[in-house]
C-alpha positions in Angstrom: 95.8 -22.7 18.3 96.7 -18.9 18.5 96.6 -17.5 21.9 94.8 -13.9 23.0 98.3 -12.8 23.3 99.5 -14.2 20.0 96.7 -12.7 18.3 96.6 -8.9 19.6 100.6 -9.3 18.8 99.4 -10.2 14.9 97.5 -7.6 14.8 99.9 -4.9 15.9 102.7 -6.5 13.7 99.9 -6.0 10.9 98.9 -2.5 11.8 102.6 -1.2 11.9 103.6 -3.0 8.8 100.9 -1.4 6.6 101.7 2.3 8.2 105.2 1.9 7.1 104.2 0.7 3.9 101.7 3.1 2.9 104.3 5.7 4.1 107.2 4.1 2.1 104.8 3.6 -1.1 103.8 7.5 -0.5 107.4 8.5 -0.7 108.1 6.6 -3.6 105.3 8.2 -5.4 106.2 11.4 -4.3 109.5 10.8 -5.8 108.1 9.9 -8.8 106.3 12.6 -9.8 109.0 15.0 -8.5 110.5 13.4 -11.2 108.0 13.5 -13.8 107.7 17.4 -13.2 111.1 18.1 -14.1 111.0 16.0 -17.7 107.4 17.2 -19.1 108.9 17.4 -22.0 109.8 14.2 -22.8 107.1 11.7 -23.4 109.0 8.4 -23.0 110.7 9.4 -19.8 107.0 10.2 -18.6 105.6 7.6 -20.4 108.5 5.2 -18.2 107.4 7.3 -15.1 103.3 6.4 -15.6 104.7 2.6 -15.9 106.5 2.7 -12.6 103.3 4.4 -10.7 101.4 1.6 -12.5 104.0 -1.1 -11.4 104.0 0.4 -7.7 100.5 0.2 -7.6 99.9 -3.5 -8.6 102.8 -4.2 -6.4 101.4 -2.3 -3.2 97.4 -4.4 -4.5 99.2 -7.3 -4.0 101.1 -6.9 -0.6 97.3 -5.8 0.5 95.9 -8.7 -0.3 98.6 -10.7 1.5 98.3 -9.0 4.6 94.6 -8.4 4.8 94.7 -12.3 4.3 96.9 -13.4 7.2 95.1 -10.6 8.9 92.1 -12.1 8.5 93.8 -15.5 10.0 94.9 -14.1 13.2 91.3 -12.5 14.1 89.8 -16.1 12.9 92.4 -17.1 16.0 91.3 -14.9 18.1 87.7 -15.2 17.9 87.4 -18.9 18.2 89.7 -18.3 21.4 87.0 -16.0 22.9 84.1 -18.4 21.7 86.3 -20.9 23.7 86.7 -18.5 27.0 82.7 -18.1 26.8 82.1 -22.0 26.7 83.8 -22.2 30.1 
């Protein structure tokens, strides 16, 4: 059984993880296209560049997904903690 405290924890773990991944993804992306601006002229280095943006991005869809799930867990936790609490 998850505890109130075990819970808000979770969810903090969760909150910070996804702003430093967002941010770190951002950067990347950033990067990226810095590159891309600098070798217009050559279609298979961009066409290498659109790849990695495309790669990133299935990447990042799927570290969503595994975090919105366990996520998702620790409020199930929490809520049938409260339901508990309200019993009483």
């Amino acid at each position: 059984m998850i505890d109130g405290e075990m819970a808000q924890e979770g969810r903090e773990k969760l909150s910070n993880f996804s702003i430093r991944l967002s941010k770190s993804m951002m950067e990347k992306i950033d990067r990226l296209i810095e590159l891309g601006l600098y070798v217009k002229r050559s279609e298979v280095i961009r066409a290498a560049l659109i790849e990695g943006l495309n790669i990133l991005a299935q990447k990042y869809g799927q570290l969503q997904k595994g975090w919105e799930s366990i996520g998702k867990e620790v409020w199930e936790g929490f809520e049938e903690e409260e339901g508990e609490e309200g019993e009483e």
